[in-house]
N, CA, C and O atoms as a GROMACS GRO file, in nm:
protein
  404
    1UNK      N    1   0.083  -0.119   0.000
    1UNK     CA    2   0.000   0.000   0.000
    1UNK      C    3   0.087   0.125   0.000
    1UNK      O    4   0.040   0.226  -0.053
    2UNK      N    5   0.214   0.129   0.056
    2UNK     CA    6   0.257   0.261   0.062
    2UNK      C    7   0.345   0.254  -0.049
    2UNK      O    8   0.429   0.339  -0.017
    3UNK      N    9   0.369   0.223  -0.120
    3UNK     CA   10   0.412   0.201  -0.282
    3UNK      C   11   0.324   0.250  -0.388
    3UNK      O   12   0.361   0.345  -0.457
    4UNK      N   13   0.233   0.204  -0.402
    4UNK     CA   14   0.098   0.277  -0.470
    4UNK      C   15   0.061   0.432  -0.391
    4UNK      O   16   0.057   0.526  -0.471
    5UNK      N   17   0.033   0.470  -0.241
    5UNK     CA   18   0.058   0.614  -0.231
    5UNK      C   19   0.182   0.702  -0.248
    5UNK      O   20   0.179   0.802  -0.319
    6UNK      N   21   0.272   0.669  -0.193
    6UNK     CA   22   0.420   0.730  -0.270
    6UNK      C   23   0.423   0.761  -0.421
    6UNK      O   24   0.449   0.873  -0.465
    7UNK      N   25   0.393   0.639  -0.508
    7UNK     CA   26   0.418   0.663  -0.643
    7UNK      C   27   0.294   0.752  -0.642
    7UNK      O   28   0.338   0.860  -0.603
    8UNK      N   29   0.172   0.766  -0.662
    8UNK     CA   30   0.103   0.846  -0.696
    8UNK      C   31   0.087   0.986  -0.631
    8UNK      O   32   0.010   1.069  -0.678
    9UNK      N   33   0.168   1.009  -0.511
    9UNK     CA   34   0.184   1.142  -0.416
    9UNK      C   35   0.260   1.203  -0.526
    9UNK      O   36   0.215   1.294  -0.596
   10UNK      N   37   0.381   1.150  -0.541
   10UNK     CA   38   0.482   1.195  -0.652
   10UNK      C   39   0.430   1.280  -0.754
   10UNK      O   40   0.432   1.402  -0.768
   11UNK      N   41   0.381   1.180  -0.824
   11UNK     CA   42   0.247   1.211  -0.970
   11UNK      C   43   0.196   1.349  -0.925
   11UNK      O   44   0.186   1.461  -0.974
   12UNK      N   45   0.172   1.295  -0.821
   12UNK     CA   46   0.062   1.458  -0.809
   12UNK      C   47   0.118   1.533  -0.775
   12UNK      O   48   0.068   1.642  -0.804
   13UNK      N   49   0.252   1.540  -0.695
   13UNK     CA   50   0.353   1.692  -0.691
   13UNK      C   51   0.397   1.725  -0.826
   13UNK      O   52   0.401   1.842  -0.863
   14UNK      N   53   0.441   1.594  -0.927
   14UNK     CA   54   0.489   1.656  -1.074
   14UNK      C   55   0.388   1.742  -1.106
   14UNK      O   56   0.400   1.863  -1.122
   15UNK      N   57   0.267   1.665  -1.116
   15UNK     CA   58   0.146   1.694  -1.202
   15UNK      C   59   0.138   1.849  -1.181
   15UNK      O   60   0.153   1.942  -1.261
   16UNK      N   61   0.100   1.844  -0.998
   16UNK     CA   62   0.070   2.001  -0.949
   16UNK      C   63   0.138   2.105  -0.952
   16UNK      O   64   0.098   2.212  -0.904
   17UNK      N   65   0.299   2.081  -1.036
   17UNK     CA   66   0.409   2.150  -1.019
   17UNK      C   67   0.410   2.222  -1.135
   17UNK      O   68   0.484   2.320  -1.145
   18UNK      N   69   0.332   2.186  -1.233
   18UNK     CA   70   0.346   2.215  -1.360
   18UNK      C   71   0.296   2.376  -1.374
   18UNK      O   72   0.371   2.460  -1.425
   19UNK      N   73   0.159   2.410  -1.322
   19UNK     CA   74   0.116   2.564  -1.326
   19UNK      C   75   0.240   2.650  -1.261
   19UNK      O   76   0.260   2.754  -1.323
   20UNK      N   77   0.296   2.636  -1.189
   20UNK     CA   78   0.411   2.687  -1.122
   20UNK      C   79   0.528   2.701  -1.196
   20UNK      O   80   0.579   2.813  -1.197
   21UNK      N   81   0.582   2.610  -1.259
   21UNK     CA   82   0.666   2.576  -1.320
   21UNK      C   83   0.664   2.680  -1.419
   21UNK      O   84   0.755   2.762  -1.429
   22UNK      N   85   0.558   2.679  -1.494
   22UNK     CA   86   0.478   2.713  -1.618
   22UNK      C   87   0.481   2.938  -1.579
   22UNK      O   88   0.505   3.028  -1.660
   23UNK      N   89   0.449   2.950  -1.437
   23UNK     CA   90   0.439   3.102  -1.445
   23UNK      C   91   0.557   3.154  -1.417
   23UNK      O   92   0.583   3.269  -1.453
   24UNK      N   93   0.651   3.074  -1.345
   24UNK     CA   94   0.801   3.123  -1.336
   24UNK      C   95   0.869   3.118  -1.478
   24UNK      O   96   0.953   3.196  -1.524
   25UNK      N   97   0.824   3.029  -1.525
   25UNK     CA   98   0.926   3.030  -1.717
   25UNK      C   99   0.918   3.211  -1.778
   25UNK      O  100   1.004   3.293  -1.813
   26UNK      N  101   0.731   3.211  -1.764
   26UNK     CA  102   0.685   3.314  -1.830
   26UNK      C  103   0.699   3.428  -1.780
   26UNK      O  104   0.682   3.529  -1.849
   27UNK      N  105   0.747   3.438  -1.594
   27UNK     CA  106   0.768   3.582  -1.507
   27UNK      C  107   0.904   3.605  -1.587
   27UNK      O  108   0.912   3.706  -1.656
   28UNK      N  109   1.035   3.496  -1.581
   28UNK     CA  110   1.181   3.525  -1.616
   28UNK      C  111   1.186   3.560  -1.766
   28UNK      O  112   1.267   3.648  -1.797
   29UNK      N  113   1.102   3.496  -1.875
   29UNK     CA  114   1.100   3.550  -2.003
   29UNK      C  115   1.079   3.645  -2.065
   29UNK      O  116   1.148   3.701  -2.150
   30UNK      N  117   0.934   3.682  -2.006
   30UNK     CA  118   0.858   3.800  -2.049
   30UNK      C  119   0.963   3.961  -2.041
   30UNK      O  120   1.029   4.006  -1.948
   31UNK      N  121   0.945   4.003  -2.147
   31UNK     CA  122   1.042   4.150  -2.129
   31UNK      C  123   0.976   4.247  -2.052
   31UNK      O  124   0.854   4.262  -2.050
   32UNK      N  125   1.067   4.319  -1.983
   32UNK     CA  126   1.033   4.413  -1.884
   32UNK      C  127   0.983   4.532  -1.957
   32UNK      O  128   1.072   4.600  -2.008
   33UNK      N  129   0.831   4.582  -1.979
   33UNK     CA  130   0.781   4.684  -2.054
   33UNK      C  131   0.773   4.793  -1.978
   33UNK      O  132   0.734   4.889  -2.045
   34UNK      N  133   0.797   4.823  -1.848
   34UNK     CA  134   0.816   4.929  -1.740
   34UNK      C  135   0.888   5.025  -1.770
   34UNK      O  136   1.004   4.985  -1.774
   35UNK      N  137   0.879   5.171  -1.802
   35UNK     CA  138   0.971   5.250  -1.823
   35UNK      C  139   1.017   5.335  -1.706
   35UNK      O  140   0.929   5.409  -1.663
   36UNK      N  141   1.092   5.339  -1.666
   36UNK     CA  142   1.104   5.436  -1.543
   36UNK      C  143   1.173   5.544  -1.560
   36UNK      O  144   1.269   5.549  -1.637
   37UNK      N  145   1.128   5.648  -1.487
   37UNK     CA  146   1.170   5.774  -1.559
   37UNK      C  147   1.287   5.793  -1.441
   37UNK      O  148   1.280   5.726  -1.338
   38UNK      N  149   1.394   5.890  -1.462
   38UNK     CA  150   1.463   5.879  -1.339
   38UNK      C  151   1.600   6.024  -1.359
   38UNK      O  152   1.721   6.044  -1.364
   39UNK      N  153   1.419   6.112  -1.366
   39UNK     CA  154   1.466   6.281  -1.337
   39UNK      C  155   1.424   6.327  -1.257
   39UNK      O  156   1.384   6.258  -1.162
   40UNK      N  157   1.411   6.478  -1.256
   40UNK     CA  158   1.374   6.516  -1.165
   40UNK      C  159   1.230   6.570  -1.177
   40UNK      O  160   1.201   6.619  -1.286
   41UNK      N  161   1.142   6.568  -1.086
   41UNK     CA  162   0.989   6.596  -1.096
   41UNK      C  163   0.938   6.751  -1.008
   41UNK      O  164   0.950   6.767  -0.886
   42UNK      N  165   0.892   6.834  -1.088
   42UNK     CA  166   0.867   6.964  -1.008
   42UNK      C  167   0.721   6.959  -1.043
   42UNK      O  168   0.670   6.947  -1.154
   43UNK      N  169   0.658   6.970  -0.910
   43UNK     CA  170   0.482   6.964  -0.875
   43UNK      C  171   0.462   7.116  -0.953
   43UNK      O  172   0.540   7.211  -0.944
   44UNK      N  173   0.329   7.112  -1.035
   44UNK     CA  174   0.272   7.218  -1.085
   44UNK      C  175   0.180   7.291  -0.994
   44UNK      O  176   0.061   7.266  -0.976
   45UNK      N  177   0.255   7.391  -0.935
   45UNK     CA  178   0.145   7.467  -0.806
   45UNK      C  179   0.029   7.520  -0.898
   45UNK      O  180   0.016   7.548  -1.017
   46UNK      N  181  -0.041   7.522  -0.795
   46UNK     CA  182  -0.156   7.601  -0.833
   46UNK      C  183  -0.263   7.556  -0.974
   46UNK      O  184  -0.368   7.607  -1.014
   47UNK      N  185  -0.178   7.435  -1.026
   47UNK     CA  186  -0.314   7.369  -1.121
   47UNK      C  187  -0.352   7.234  -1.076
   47UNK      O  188  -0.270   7.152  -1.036
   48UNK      N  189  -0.478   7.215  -1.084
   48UNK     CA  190  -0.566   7.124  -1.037
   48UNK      C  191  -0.586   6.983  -1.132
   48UNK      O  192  -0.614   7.006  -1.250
   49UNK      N  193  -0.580   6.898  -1.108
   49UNK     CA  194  -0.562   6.798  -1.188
   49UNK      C  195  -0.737   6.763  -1.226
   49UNK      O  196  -0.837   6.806  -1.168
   50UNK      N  197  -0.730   6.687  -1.323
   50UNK     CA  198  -0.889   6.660  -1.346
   50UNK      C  199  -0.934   6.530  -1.256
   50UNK      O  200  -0.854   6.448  -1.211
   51UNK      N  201  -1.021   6.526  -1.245
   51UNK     CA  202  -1.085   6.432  -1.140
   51UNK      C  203  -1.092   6.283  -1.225
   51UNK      O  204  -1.062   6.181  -1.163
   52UNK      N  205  -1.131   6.274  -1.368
   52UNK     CA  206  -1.067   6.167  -1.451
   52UNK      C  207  -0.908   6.108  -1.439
   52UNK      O  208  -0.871   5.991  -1.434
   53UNK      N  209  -0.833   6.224  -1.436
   53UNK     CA  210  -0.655   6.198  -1.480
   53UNK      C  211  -0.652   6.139  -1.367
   53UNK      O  212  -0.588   6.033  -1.370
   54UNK      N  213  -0.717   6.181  -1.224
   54UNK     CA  214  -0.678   6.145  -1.088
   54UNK      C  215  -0.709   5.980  -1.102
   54UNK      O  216  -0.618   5.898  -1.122
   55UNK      N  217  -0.873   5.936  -1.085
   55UNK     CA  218  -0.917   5.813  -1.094
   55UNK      C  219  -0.827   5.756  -1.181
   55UNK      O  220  -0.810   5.648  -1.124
   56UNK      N  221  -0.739   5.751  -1.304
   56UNK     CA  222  -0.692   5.703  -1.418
   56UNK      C  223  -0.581   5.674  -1.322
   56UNK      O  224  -0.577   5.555  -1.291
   57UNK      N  225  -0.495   5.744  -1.270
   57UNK     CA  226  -0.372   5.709  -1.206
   57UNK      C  227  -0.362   5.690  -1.083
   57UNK      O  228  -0.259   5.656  -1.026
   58UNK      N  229  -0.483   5.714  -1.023
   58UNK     CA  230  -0.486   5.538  -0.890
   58UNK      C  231  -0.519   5.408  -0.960
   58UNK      O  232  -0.463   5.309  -0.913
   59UNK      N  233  -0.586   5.392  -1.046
   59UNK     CA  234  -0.615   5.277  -1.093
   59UNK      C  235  -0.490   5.212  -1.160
   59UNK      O  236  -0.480   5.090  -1.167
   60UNK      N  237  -0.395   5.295  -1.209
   60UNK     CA  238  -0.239   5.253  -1.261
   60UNK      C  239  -0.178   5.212  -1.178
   60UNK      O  240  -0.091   5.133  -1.214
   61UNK      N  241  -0.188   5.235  -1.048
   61UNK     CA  242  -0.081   5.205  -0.913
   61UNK      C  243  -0.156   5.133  -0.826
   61UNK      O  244  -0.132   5.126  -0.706
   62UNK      N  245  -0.263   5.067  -0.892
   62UNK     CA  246  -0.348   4.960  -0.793
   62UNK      C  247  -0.246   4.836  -0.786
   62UNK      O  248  -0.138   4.854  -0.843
   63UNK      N  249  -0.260   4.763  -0.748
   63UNK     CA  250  -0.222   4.573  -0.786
   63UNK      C  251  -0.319   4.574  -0.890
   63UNK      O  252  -0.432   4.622  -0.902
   64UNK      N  253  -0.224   4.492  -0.979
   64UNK     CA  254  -0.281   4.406  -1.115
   64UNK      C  255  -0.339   4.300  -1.062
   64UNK      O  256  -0.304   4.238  -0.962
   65UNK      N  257  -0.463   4.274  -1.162
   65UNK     CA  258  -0.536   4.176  -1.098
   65UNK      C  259  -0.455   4.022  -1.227
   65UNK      O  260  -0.493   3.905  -1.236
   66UNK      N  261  -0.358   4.081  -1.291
   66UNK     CA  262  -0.349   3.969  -1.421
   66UNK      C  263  -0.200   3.907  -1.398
   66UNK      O  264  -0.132   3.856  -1.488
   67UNK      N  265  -0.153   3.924  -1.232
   67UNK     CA  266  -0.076   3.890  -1.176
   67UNK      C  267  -0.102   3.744  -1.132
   67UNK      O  268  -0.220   3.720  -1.108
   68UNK      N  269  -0.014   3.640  -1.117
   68UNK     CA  270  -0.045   3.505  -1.028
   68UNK      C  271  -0.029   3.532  -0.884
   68UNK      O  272   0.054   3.602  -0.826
   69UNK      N  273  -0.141   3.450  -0.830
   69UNK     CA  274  -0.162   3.449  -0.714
   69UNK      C  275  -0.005   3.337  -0.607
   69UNK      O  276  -0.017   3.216  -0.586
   70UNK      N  277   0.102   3.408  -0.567
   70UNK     CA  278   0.182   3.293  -0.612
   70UNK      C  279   0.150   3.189  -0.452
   70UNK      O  280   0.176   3.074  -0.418
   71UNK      N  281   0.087   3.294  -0.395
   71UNK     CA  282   0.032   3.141  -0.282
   71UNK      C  283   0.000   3.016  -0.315
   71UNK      O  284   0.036   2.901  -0.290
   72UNK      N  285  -0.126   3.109  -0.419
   72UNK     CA  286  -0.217   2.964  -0.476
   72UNK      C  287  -0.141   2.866  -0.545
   72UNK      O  288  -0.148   2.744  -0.534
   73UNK      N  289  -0.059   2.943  -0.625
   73UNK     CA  290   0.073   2.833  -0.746
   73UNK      C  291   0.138   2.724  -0.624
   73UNK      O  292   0.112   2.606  -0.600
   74UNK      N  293   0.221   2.807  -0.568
   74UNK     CA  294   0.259   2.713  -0.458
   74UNK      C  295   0.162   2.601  -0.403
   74UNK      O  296   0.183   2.481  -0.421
   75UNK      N  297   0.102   2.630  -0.365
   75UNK     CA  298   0.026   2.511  -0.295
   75UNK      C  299   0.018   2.377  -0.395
   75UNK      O  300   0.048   2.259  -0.376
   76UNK      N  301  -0.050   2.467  -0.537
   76UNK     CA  302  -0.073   2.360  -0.660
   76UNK      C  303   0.004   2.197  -0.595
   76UNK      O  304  -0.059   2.103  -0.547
   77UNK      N  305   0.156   2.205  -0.612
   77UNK     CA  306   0.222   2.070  -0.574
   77UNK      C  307   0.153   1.991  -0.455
   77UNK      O  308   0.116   1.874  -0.465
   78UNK      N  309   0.143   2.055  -0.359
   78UNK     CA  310   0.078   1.956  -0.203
   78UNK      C  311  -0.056   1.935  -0.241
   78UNK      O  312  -0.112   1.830  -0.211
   79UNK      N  313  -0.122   2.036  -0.314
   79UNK     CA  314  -0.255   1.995  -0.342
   79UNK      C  315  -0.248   1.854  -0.418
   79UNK      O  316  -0.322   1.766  -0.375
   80UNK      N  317  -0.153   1.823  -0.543
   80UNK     CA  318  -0.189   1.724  -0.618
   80UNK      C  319  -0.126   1.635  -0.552
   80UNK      O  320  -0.178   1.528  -0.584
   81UNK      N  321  -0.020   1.610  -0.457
   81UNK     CA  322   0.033   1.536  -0.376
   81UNK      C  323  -0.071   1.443  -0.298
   81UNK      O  324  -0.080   1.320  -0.307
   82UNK      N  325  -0.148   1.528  -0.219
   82UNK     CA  326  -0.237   1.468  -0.117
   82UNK      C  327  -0.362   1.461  -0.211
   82UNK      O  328  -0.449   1.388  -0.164
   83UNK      N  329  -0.389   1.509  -0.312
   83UNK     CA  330  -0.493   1.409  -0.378
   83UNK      C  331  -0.438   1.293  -0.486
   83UNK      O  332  -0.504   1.243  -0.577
   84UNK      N  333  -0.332   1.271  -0.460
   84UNK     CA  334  -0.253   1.183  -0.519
   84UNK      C  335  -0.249   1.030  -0.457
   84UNK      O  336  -0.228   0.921  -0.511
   85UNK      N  337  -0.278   1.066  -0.323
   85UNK     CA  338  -0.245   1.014  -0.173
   85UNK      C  339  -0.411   0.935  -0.151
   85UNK      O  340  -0.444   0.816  -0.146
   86UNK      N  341  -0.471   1.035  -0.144
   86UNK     CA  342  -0.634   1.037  -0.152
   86UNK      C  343  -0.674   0.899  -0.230
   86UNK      O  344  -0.721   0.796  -0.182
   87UNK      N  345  -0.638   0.930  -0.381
   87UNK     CA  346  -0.652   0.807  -0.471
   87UNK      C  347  -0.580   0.722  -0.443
   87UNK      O  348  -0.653   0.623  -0.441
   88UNK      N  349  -0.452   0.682  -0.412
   88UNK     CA  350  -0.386   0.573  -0.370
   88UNK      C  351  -0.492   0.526  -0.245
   88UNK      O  352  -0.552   0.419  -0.260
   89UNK      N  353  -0.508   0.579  -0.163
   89UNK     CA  354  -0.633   0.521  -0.051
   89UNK      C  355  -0.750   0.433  -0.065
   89UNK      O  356  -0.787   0.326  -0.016
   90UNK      N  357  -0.802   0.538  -0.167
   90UNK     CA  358  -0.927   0.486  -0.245
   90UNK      C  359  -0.904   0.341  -0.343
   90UNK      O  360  -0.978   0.242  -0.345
   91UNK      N  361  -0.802   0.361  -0.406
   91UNK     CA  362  -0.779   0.195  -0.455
   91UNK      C  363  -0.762   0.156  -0.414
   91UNK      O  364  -0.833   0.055  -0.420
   92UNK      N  365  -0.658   0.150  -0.310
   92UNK     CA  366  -0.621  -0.004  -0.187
   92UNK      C  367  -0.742  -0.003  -0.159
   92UNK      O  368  -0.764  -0.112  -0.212
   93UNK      N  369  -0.896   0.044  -0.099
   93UNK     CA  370  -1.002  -0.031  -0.067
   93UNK      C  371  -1.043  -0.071  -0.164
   93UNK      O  372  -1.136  -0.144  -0.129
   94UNK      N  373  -1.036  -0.074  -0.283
   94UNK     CA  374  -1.136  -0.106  -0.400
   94UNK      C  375  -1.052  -0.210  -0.415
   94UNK      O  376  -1.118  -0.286  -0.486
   95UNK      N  377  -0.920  -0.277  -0.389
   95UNK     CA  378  -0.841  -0.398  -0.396
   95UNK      C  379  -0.750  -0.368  -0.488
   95UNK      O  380  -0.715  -0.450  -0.573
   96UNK      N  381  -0.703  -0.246  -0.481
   96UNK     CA  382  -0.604  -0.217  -0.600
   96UNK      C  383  -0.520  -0.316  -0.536
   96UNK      O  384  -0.567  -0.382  -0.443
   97UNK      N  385  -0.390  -0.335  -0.581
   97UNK     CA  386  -0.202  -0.342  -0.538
   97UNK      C  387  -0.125  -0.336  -0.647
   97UNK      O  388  -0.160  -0.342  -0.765
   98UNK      N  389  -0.001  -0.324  -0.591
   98UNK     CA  390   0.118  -0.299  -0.690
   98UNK      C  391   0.200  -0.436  -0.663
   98UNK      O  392   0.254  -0.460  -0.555
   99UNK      N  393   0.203  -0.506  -0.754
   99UNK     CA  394   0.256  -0.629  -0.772
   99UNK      C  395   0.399  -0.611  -0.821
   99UNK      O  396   0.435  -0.509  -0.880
  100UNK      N  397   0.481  -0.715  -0.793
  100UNK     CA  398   0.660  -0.718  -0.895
  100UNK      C  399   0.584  -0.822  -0.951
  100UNK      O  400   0.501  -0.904  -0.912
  101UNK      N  401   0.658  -0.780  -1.090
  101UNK     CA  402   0.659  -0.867  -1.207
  101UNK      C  403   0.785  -0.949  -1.232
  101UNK      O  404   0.791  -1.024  -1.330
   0.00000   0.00000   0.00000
């Protein structure tokens, strides 16, 4: 029995590893489109910004919502692990085993 959960815990850390795997390729690849400016900035006294431009540029400096959640990524592996584990359970009652050939 603990041959059949091991091998399939495994399975399910590969398996679950893969979304993870998959957003780190694409964080290190992806080109950095950020421009940063890096002069000097003098506040315009006395003019009032529009109440649009304002809303427009809190909404620029919010958190992106098209970011990975990297908690959730993480977990992905233990999640497929222990439902990996789960199913190995479930067959040993149904009479699975892992036989040598």
């Amino acid at each position: 029995m603990r041959a059949l959960i091991v091998i399939l815990m495994v399975l399910g850390f590969v398996v679950g590893g893969i979304p993870l795997v998959g957003s780190l390729i694409d964080v290190m690849t992806s080109p950095d489109e950020t421009i940063v400016y890096q002069g000097a900035y003098v506040p315009l006294r006395g003019v009032q910004m529009s109440r649009d431009y304002e809303s427009s540029m809190n909404i620029a400096f919010d958190a992106r919502s098209d970011e990975p959640h990297w908690l959730v990524l993480a977990c992905y592996p233990l999640i497929g692990a222990a439902l990996g584990a789960l199913t190995a359970a479930v067959l040993r009652r149904l009479g699975w085993r892992l036989m040598r050939g």
